[in-house]
C-alpha positions as a printed NumPy array, in Angstrom:
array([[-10.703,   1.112, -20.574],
       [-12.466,  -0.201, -17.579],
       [-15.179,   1.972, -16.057],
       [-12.826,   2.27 , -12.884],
       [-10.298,   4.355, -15.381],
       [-13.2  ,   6.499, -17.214],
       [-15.028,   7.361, -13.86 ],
       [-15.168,  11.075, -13.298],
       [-11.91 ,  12.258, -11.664],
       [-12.17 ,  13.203,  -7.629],
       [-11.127,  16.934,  -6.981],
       [ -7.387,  17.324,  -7.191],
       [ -8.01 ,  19.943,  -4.384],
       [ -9.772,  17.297,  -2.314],
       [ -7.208,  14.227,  -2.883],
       [ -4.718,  16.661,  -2.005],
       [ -6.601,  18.232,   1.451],
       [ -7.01 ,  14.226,   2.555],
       [ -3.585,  13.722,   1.835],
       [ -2.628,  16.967,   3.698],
       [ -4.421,  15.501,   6.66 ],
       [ -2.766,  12.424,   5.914],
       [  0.646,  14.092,   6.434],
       [ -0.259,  15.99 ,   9.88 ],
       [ -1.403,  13.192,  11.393],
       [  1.36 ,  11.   ,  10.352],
       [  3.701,  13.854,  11.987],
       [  1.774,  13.572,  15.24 ],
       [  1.583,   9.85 ,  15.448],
       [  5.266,   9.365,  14.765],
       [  7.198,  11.357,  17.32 ],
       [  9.915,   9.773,  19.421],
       [ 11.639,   9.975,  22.114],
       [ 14.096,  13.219,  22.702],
       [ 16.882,  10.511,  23.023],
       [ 16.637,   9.4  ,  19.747],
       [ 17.253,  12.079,  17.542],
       [ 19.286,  10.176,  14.541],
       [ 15.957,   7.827,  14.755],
       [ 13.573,  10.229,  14.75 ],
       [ 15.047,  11.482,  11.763],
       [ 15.346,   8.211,   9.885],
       [ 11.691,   7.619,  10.448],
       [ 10.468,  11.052,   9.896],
       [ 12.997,  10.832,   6.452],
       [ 11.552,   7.661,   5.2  ],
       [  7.318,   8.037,   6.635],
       [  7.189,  11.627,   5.523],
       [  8.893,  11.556,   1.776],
       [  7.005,  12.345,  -1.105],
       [  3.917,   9.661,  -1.534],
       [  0.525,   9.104,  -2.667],
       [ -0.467,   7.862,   0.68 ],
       [ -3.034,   5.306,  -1.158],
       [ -3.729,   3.097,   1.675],
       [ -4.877,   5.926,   3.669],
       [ -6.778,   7.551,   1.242],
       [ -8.242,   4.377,   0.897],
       [ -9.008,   3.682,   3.923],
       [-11.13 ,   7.526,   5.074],
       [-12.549,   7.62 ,   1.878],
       [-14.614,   3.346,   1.941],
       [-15.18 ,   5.039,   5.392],
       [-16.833,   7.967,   3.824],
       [-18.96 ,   5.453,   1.588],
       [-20.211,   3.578,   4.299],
       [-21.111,   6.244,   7.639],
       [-17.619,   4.685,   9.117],
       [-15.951,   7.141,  11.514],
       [-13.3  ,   9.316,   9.845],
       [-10.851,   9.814,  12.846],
       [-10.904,   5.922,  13.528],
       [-10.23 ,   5.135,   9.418],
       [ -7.4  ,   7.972,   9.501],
       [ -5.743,   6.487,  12.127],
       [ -6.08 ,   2.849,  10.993],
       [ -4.678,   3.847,   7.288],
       [ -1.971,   5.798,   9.04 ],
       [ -0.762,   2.382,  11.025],
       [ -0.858,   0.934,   6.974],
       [  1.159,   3.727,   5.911],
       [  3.698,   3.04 ,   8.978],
       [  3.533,  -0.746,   7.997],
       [  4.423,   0.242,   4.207],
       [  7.335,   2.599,   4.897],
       [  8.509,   0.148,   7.01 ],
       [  8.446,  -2.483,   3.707],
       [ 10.298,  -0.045,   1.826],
       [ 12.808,   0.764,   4.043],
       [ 13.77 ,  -2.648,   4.082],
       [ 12.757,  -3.925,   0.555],
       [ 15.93 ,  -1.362,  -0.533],
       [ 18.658,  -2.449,   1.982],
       [ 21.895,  -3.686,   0.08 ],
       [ 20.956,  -7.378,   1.131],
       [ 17.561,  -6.7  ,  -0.618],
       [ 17.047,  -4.635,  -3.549],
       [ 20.197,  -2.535,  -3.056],
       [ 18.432,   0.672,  -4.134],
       [ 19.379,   3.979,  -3.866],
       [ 16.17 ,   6.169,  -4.531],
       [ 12.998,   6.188,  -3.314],
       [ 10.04 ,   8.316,  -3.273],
       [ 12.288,  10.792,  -4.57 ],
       [ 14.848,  10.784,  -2.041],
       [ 17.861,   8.726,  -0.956],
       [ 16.795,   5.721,   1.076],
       [ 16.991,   5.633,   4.915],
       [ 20.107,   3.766,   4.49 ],
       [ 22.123,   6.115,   1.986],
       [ 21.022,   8.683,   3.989],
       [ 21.754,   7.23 ,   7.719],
       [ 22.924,   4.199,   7.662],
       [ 22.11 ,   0.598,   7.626],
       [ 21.569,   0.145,  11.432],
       [ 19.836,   3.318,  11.29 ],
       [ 17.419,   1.968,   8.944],
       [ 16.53 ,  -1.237,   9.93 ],
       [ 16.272,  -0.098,  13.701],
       [ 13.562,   2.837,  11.972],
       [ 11.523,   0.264,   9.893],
       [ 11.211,  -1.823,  13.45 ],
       [ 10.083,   1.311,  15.025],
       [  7.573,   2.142,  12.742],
       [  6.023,  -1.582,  12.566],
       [  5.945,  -1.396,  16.266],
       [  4.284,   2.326,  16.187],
       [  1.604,   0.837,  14.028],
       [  0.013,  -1.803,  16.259],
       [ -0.037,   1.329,  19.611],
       [ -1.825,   3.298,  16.65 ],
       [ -4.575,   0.659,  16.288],
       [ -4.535,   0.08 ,  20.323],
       [ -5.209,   3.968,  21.029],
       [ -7.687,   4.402,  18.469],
       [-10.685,   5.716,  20.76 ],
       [-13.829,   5.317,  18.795],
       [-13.658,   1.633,  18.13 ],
       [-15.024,  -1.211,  20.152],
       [-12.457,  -2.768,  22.096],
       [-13.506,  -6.361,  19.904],
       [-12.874,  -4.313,  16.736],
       [ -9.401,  -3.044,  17.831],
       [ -8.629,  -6.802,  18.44 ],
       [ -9.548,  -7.709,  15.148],
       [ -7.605,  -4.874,  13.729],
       [ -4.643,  -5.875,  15.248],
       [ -4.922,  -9.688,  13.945],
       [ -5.29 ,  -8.252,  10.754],
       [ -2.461,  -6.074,  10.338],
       [ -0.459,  -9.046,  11.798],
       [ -1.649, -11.498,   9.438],
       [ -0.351,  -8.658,   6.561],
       [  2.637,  -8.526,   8.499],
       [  3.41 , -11.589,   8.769],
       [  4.558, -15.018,   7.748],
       [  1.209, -14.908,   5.803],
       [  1.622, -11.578,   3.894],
       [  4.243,  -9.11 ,   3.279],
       [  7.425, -11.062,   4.921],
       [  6.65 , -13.86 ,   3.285],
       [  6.075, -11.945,  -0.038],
       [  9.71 , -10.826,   0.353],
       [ 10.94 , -13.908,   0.962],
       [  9.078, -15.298,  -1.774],
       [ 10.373, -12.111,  -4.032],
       [ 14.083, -12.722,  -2.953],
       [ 13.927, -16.61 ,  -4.888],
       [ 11.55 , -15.57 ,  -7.319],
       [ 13.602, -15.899, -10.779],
       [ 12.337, -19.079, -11.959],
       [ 11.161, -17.611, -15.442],
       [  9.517, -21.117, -16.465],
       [  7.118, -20.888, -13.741],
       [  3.267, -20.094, -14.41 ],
       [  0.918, -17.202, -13.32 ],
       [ -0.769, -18.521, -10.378],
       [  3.208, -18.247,  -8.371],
       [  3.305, -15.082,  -9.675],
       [  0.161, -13.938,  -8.551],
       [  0.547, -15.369,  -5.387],
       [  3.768, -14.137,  -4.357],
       [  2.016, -10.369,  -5.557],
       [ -0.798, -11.124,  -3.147],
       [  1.292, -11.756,  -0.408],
       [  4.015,  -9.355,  -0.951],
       [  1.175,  -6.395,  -2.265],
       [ -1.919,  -7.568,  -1.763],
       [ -1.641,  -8.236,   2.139],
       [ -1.499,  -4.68 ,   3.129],
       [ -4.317,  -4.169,   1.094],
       [ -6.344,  -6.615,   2.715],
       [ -5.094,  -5.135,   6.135],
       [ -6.348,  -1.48 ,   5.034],
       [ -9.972,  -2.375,   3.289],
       [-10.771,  -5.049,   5.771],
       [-10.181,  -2.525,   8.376],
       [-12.03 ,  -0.034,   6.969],
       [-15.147,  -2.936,   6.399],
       [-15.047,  -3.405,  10.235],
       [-14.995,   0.258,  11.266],
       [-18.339,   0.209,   9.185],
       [-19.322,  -2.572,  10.329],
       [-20.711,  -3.774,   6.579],
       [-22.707,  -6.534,   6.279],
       [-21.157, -10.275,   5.765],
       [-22.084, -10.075,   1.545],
       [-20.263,  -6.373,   1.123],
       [-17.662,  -7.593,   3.161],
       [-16.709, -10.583,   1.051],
       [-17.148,  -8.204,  -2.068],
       [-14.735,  -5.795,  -0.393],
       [-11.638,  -8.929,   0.394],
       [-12.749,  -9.655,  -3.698],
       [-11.714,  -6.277,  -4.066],
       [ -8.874,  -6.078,  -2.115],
       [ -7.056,  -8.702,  -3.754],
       [ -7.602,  -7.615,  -7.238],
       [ -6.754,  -4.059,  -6.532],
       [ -3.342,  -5.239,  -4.624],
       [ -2.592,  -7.625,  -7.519],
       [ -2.942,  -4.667,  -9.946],
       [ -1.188,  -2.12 ,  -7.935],
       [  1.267,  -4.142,  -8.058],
       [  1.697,  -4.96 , -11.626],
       [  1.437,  -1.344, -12.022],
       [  4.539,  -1.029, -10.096],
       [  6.737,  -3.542, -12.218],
       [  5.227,  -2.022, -15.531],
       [  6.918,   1.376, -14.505],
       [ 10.146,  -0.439, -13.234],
       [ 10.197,  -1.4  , -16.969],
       [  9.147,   2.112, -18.731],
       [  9.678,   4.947, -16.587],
       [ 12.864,   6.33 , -16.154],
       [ 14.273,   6.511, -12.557],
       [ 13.448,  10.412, -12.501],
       [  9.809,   9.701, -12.891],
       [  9.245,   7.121, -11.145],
       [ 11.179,   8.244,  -8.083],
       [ 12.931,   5.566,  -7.139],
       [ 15.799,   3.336,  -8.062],
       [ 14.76 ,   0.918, -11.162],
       [ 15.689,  -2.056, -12.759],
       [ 15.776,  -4.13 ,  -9.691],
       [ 13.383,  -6.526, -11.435],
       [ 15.878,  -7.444, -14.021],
       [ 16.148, -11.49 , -13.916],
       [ 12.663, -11.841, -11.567],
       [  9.554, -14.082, -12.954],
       [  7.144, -10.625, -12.864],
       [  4.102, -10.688, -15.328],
       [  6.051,  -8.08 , -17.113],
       [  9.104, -10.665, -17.752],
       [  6.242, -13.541, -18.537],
       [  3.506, -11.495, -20.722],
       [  5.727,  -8.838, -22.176],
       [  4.604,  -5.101, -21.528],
       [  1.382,  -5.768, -23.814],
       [  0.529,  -8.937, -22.331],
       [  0.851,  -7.269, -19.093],
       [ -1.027,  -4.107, -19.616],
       [ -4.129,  -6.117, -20.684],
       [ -3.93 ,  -8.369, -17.746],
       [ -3.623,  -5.263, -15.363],
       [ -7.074,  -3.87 , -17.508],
       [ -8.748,  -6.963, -16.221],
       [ -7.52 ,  -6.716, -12.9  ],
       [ -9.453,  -2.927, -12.377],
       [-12.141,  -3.89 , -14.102],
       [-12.306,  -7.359, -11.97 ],
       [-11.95 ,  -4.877,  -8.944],
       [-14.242,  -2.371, -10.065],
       [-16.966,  -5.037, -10.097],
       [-16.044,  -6.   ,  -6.455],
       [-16.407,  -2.356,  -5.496],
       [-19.984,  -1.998,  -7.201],
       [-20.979,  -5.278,  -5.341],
       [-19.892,  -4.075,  -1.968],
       [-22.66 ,  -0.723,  -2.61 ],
       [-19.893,   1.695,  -3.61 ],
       [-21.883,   4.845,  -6.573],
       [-20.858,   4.902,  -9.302],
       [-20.202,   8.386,  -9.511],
       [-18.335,   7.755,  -6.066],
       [-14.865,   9.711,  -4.475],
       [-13.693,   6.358,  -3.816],
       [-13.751,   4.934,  -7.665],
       [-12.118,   8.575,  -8.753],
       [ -9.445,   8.252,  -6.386],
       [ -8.465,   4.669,  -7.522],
       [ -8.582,   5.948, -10.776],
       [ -6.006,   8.591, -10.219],
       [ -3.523,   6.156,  -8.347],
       [ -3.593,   3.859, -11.74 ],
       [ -2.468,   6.662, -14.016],
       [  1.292,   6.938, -15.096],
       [  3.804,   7.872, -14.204],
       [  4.199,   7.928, -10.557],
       [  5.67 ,   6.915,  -7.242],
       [  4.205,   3.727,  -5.206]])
């Protein structure tokens, strides 16, 4: 086990109060208009549903670490959390995944409808970037740079072309690197969105920040193994959402087998637990007890 996985475990009671704030703030930010009621409710369905709300958490708690300011790294991991419910919501349309279930729940489009839920994952994308615009504490330079970066994770360089990538991804004789790559993009983008951003609201030094990217990318390629490892051995009631949509897809799982893959997604926490050290995080830190509680099965993404 890496030392990422054996690190002390961070106070249920205090995961679950930042997640709590998490939630409220997420219900403030994402209000619509009056004339929109079918909308608000497809947005309020899909943002609100049962989650871990590990980008956030993420987010406050490097803040924590490094003197960043709390209300600024709230809001920024909120616009990540708008960005990711946004993924979702279209990740399980019928032309997608076709799912059914997620984070418990029926998906926006069982539950509205297809219009409905595409026209709610626009609105939250486009509720993200105001988020980062209003955010009052931060430079006017640093908002900029926020903004690039969520559109770079956005974008044709991260998650859309991830699930475009994803969508022709079932070449089975195809090596590790694709894989990987098409994880970093479809995963591993958001991640660099949410851990960059909090680097700049902390304005870390050049060295810590290249440490923290290091660890941004091996945390988002291991989340995301995580996530195909339960597609394969949780049921659909634990992990809360439809499964089995990976069925034919070149995933690590499908390449290495569950063993092979379980091994390579040890080295990928302990590869990102090294990056966290190097960037000045304690050992004995929130931030490494946190990550460890994400990585334990089962669970919801």
């Amino acid at each position: 086990m890496t030392a990422l996985a054996n690190s002390k475990t961070y106070a249920n009671a205090q995961l679950d109060a930042l997640r709590a704030a998490i939630n409220a703030r997420l219900t403030e930010l994402a209000a619509g208009s009056d004339y929109a009621p079918r909308l608000n409710a497809a947005v309020a369905h899909s943002l609100l549903a049962p989650g871990k709300r590990f980008r956030p958490i993420l987010c406050v708690l490097i803040a924590q670490e490094f003197g960043g300011s709390y209300d600024a790294a709230l809001d920024a991991g909120c616009a990540a959390e708008m960005v990711h419910t946004a993924s979702l919501i279209l990740d399980d349309l019928p032309c997608m995944d076709d799912a059914d279930l997620r984070r418990g729940l029926p998906t926006a489009h069982v539950k509205f409808d297809e219009s409905t839920a595409i026209l709610g994952a626009v609105a939250l994308l486009n509720r993200a970037y105001g988020i980062i615009a209003k955010i009052e504490e931060l430079h006017p330079q640093i908002k900029i740079d926020l903004t690039e970066l969520l559109s770079r994770a956005v974008g044709s360089y991260g998650l859309i072309a991830g699930q475009i990538a994803d969508l022709d991804n079932d070449n089975m004789q195809t090596d590790t690197a694709h894989v990987e790559q098409v994880n970093a993009l479809k995963t591993g983008a958001l991640f660099d969105y949410t851990i960059l951003a909090a680097s700049k609201i902390c304005d870390l030094k050049h060295q810590q920040t290249e440490s923290a990217a290091e660890f941004s990318r091996q945390i988002g390629l291991a989340f995301q193994l995580l996530d195909d490892l339960k597609d394969r051995v949780l049921s659909e009631a634990q992990a809360g959402k439809t499964i089995d949509r990976d069925i034919g897809k070149a995933t690590l799982v499908a390449l290495r087998g569950e063993d092979g893959a379980k091994t390579t997604l040890t080295q990928y926490m302990a590869a990102a637990d090294r990056a966290l050290l190097a960037m000045g995080v304690d050992e004995t830190s929130p931030l490494r007890s946190a990550i460890a509680y994400q990585f334990k099965m089962p669970g919801g993404a």
